[in-house]
N, C-alpha and C positions, 0 to 999 in steps of 0.2 A: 462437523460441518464440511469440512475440503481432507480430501484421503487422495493421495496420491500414491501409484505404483507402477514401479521397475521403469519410469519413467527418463527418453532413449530421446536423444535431438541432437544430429550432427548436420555441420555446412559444409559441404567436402571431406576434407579429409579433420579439418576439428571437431574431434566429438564433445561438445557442452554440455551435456547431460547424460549419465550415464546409470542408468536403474534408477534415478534417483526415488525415494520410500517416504512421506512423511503425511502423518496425521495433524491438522489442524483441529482441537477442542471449539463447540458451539462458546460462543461469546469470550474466548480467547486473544490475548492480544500476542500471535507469536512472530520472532524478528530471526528474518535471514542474513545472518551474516559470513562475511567473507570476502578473498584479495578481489578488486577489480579484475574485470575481466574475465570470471570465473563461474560465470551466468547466472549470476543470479537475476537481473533484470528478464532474462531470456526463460527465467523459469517462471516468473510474473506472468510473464504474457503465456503462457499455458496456462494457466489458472483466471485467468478472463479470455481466455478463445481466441488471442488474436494469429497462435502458433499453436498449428499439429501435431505434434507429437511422432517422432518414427517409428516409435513402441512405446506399450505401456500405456496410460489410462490417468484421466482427472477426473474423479468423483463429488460433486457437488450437492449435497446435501440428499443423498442417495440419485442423484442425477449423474449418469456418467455423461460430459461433455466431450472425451474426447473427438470427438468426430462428426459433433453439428457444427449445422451452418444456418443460416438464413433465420428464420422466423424462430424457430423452436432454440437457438441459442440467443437469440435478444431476449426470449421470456425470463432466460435465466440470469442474463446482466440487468434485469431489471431490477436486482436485486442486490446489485454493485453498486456502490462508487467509489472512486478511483482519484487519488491525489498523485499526479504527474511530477516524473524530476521537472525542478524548477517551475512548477505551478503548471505551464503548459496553458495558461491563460488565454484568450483570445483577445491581440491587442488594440481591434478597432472597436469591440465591444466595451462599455463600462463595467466597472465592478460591479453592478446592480446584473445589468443584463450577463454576465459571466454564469454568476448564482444561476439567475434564471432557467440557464441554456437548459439544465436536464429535464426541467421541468416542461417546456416548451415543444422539446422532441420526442421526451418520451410517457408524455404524460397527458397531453388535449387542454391540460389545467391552463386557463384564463384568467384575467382579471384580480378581484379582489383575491382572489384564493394564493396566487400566485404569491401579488405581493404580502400577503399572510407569511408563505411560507420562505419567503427570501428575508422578508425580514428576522422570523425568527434565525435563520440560519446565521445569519450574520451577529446578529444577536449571544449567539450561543459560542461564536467566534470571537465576541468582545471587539468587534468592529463598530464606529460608528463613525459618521460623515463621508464615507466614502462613495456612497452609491453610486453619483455621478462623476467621479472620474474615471479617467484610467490605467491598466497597469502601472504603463511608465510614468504618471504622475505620483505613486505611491511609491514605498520603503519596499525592499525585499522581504521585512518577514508581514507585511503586511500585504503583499500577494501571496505568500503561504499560507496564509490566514482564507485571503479571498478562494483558495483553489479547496481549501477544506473546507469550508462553509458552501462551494458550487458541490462535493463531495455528499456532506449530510443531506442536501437540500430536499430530493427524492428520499431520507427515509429508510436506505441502504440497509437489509442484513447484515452484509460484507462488505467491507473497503478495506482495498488494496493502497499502502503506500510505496512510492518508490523514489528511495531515499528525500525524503520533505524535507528535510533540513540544508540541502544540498549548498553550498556557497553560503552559509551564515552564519554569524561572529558566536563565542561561545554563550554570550548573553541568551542570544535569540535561538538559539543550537535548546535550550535546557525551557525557553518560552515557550517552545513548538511542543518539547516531548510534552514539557507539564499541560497543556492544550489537550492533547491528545487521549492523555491518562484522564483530565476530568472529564472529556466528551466523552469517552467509552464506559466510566463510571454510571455518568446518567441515561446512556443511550443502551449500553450493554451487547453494541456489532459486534461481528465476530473481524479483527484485525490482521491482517497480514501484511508486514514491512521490512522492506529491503534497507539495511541502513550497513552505515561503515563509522558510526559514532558510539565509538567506545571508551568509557567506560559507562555511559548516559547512557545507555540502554536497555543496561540492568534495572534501572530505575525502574522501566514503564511497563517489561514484558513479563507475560506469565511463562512462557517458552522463548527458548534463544535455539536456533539452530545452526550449525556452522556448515557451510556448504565448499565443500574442499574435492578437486577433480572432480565434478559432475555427483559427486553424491551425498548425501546427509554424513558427515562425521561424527558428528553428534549432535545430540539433543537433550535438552534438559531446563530447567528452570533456572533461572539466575544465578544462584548460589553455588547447581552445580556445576554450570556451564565454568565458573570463575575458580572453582576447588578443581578444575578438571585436570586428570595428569596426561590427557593426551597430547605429547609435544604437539599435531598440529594446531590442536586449540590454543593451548598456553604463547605459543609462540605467536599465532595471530595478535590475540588478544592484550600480548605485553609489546607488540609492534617490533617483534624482534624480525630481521630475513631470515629467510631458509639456510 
């Protein structure tokens, strides 16, 4: 579904990305991990278009994006959605109309139809009573809740997470992933998530990739990501420093 290569993003003299190489599988749940600051956020935003690339190339489901703009890359995020660090909610909007948004901008959908499908979203969320408030009247995992339910709303091939659990107690940390893992169950998108929660992550992912100096370190599936003898892994992983 998402094939990336030799993919090259510097800001001056930091280079963030350096060849970085990695295949995402169709209906795959794969998790970017690795230290803060080591771009993985930065590598997100190439894989939804909102950052060009200096070299190298994003493949979208044999669509190379790297290098649209305007009409012909909205076609392709039509096909996204996208769960923002810390929800990214809109705070004069209600939770109802939150859901809504994607629908409204990018969709024409009106009326009955609408509310059809906000409810189920939320629904599928295991939210209820909330419609009419707003963020800050609600719990923290229950705006991560509200931003993944605005996420499925449109129906999404793909969504992007980036890190969803951000600021939440271990309870609501192991709430979200179990969320996550039954919605992808029943819906079957293709996942891609930035997270720094470890050892919960094995749980949910069919790939783990550790992104170390700008490029894939390794990759591999849970078991072997955690048997893995590469000090950088290991050392991540058991939270050791350099």
């Amino acid at each position: 579904m998402i094939k990336v290569e030799g993919l090259t993003k510097s800001y001056g003299a930091n280079r963030v990305l350096r060849g970085l190489d990695l295949e995402v599988p169709k209906g795959s749940v794969t998790i970017i991990i690795g230290r803060s600051g080591g771009g993985k956020s930065v590598f997100l935003k190439h894989l939804i278009g909102l950052v060009q690339p200096d070299a190298g190339r994003v493949v979208i489901d044999g669509t190379d994006i790297t290098h649209m703009s305007g009409r012909p890359l909205d076609e392709v995020r039509r096909r996204y959605g996208v769960v923002f660090q810390n929800g990214a909610l809109f705070d004069s909007l209600t939770c109802w109309d939150n859901v809504a948004f994607p629908l409204r901008e990018r969709t024409g959908l009106r009326g009955d139809e609408v509310k059809q499908r906000v409810a189920a979203a939320l629904e599928q969320v295991e939210l209820h009573g909330v419609e009419a408030k707003y963020p800050a009247e609600i719990s923290g995992g229950m705006r991560k809740r509200v931003a993944i339910a605005r996420a499925l709303v449109s129906e999404p091939e793909i969504i992007f997470f980036d890190e969803p659990t951000t600021g939440l107690d271990p309870v609501l940390v192991n709430t979200i992933h179990r969320l996550i893992q039954s919605l992808h169950r029943q819906l079957r998108f293709t996942a891609v998530m930035v997270s720094h929660e470890i050892p919960e992550i094995f749980e949910i992912a069919d790939l783990v990739a550790m992104l170390y100096e700008g490029r894939i370190a390794e990759i591999g599936p849970p078991a072997a990501i955690q048997a893995s003898t590469n000090p950088i892994v290991t050392k991540f992983i058991r939270g050791e420093p350099d």
